[in-house]
N, C-alpha and C positions, 0 to 999 in steps of 0.2 A: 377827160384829161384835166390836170391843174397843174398851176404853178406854186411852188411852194418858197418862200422864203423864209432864211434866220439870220436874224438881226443879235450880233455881240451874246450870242448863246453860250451860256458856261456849262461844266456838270464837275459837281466836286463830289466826293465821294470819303469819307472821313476824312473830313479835312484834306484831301489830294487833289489838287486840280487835273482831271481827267480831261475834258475838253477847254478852251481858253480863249475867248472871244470868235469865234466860229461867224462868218458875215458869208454868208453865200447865197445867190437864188438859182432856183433850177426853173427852166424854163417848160411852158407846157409844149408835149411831146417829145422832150430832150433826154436822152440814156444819158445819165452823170453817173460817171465811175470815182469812189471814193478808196481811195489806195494810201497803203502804207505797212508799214511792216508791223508784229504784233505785237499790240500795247498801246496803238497808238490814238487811239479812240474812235475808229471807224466804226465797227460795229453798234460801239455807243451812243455816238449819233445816229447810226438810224434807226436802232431803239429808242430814241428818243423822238426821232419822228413820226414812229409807229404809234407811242403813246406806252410803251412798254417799259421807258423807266423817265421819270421827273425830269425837267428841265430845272436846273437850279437858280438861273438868271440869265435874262433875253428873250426874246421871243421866236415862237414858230408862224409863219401865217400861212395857211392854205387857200388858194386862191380869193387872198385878203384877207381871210377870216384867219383873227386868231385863234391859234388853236391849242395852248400852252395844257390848257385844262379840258381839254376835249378829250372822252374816254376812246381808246382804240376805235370801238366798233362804231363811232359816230366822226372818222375821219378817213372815211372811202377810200381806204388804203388795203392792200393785201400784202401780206408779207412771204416768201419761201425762204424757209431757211436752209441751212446747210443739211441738216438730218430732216428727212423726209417729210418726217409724223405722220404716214399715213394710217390710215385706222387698220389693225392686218386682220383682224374678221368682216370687215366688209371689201366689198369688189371695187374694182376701180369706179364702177356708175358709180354706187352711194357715196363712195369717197368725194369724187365731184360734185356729189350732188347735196352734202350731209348739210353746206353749209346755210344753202337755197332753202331746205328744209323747213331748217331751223329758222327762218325768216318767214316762214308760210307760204311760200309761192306756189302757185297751182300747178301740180304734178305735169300738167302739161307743158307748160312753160320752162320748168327743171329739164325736161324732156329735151326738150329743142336748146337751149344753153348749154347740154353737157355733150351736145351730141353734137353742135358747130365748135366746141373747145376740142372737142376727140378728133374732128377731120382739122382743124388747123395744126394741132400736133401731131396727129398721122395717127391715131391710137386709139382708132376706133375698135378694132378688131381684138383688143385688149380690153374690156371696157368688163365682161362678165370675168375676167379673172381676179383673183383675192392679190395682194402686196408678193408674198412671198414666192408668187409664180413668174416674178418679174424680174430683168436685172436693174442693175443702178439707172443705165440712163432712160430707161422705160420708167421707173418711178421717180426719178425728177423730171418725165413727162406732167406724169400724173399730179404730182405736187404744181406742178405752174398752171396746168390743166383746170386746177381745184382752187386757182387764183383769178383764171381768167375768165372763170361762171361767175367770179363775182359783179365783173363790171366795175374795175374799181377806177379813182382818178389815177392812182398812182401806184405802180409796183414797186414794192422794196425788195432787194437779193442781197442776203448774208451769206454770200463762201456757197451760190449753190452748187458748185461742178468740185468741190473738194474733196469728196468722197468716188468720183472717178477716177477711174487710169485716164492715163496721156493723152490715148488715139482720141478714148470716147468724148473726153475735156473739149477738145478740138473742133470733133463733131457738134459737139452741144453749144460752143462759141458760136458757130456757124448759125443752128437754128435758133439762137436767140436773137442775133443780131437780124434773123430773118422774122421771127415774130414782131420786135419792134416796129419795122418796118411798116408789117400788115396792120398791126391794131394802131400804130400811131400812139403810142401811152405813152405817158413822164414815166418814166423808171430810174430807178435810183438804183447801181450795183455796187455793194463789198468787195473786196477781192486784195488778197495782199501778191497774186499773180498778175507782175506787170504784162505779161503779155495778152491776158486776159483784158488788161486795162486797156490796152492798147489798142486789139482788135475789136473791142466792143464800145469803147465812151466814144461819142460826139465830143465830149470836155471831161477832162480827169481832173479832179483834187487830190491835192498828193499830201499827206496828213504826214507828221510826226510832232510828238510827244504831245499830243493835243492841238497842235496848232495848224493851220492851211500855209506850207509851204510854198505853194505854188498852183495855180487854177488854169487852164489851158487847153487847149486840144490838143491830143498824142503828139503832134507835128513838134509843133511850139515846145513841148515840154522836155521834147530829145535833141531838138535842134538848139533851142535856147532856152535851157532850165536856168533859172534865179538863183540858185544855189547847187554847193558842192552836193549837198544830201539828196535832192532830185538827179544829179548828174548823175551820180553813183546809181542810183535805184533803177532808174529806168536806163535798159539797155543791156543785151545779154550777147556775150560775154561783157562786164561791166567795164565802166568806161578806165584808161588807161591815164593815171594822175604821177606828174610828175612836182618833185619840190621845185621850187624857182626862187629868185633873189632878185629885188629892183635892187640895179643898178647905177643907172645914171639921173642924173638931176637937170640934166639937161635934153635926155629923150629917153622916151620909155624902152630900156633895154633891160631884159632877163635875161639871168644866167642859170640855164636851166642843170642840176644835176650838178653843178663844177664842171660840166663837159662842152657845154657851147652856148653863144649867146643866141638870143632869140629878139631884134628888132621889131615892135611894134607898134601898132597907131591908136593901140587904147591910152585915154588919158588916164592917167595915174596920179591922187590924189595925194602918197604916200612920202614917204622920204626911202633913200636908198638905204638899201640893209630890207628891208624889209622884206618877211618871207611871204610867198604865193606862190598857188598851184597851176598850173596849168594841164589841162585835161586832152586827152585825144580820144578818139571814139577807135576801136577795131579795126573797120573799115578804110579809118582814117591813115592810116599807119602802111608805111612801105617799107620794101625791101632791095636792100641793095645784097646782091650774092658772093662780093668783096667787102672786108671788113674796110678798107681803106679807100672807099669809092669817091672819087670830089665830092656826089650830093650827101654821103653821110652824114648824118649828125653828130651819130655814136653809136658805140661795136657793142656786140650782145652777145651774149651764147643760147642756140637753141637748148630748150630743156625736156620740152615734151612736144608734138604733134598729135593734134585729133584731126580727123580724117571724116569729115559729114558727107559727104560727097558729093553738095553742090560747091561745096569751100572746104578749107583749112581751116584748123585755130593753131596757130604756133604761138606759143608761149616761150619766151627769152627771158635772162636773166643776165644782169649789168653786175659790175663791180661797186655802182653810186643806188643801186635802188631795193629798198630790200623786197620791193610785190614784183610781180612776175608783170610783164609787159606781153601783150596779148595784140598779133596782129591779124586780121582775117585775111586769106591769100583765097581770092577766089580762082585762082588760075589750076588751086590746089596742086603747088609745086612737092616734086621730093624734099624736103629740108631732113638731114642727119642730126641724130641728136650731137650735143658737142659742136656742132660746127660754128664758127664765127660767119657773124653774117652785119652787116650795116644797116642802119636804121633811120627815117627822116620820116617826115609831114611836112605837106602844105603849112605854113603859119595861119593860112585862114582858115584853117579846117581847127583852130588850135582855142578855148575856151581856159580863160582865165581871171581865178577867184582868190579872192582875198585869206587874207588871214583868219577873218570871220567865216568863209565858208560862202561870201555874196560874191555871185558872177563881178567882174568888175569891167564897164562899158557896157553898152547895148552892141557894138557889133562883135565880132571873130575876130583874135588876134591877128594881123595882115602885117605882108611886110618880106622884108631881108633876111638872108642868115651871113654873119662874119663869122668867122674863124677867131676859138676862146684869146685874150691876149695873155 
């Protein structure tokens, strides 16, 4: 295992700054999931901690050592990437084993390394067949299989479940998170699928246009992301934002939509007029089955229903909003489309960000609702 740190790390790329002051350390034995949508320089950085492309300024250290100018194969790193690469005229053994080889290690010792890699991935019984006798998630068996004879400090994972279907994705989340465990490695994973982020980081970094938005454990980063851009990303069906207006100068009052105010105990550093969002999570979101119910907020019309069958997604649509507003009903009610139905949230369930896009307060909006004057 190692710890790896980077210090104010750049990468420009003709003149474009691809990554932008990047400060992060992963700790030894720690799965960090680095997420973001594409473009946004995740995979860059961990090619650049593999040693597979320049660092342009900053540094890298692996368990202290700098390692800026360290070539690949002299920083104990193993990489899987998204396409397999396995070799397709040798068997799964030599595949495991090609790279032992090539280091000189005594047949027998290649022996015993590839054959405790084979029973920890269940794929023993696989071992004398060639690539193309295999399906997908049997050969990102084999590719992790042909990372973990190496013995390295640290695993790197670019996008490796992208090339499955759904079920098997799932599956393979599972026994990764289950190998961590076993081996106790630093791993470092890509992945621009939050829910991959989710169910596998100990701590996520959530990347856009080069920059660390936000550092966190899944918990933290859904519960209370830094920013609209985090809010938005993580969380499926995405999170429900609506426009708001400070209002008073005397207490932090929103008006959310021109349809109702919204009382709260975040301090607000702004003048009134000023626009902001306010977010609600799915979850968050209730229904009333009268358009005109006292707890209403504001009337909606249903548009669509999907039907999961541990829950609902109903998706409504206002007169004040042009995105669709998205409630989860785990009761999994009938709703018709067309029908008018009323809509409210707790206020502390309620997450609200500035102009700029930054959460504004440390807690959850709390508080009253009055009636619009």
């Amino acid at each position: 295992m190692a710890a790896l740190e980077l210090t104010q790390v750049r990468k420009v790329f003709d003149g474009n700054v691809v990554l932008n002051d990047v400060n992060l350390r992963i700790e030894n034995g720690e799965l960090l999931v680095l997420l973001g949508p594409s473009g946004c320089g995740k995979s860059t950085l961990l090619r650049m901690i593999a040693g597979l492309d320049t660092i342009s300024s900053g540094e890298l250290r692996i368990d202290s050592q700098l390692a800026n100018h360290l070539p690949p194969a002299k920083r104990q790193l193993a990489m899987v990437f998204q396409s397999y690469a396995l070799y397709p005229h040798m068997s799964v053994y030599d595949n495991m084993a090609f790279s032992l080889k090539m280091a000189g290690i005594h047949a027998a010792q290649i022996r015993e390394k590839v054959q405790a890699a084979a029973a920890t991935l269940q794929i023993t019984h696989l071992l004398d067949r060639l690539p193309k006798a295999l399906s997908g998630g049997q050969r990102q068996r084999v590719a992790i299989g042909r990372a973990i004879v190496r013995e390295p400090a640290v695993f790197l994972f670019d996008e490796p479940l992208s090339n499955l279907d759904a079920a098997l994705r799932g599956q393979m989340r599972v026994e990764l998170a289950r190998l961590h465990k076993q081996l106790g490695a630093t791993m470092i994973y890509v992945t621009h699928d939050q829910v991959e982020a989710m169910t596998l980081g100990q701590r996520i970094v959530v990347l856009n246009q080069g920059r660390i938005e936000q550092l966190g454990t899944p918990a933290q980063l859904y519960r209370t992301p830094a920013t609209l851009f985090v809010a938005r990303f993580l969380g499926t069906p995405a999170i429900n934002c609506f426009p708001a207006q400070y209002m008073s100068s005397t207490g932090p009052v929103l008006r959310i939509g021109g349809q109702f105010l919204l009382h709260s105990q975040i301090a607000f550093n702004g003048q009134p007029g000023d626009q902001l969002v306010v977010a609600v999570r799915p979850e968050h979101m209730r229904f009333s089955s009268h358009a005109d119910a006292p707890e209403a907020m504001f009337t909606a019309q249903v548009s669509v229903v999907e039907q999961l069958g541990d829950c609902s997604l109903i998706y409504v649509k206002t007169s004040w909003h042009d995105e669709d507003i998205v409630i989860r009903d785990p009761e999994c009610r009938e709703w018709q489309t067309g029908q008018q139905v009323g809509l409210y949230f707790d206020p502390a369930n309620a997450l609200v960000f500035g102009a700029d896009g930054v959460r504004i307060g440390q807690a959850a909006a709390v508080a009253s609702l009055s009636q619009p004057h």
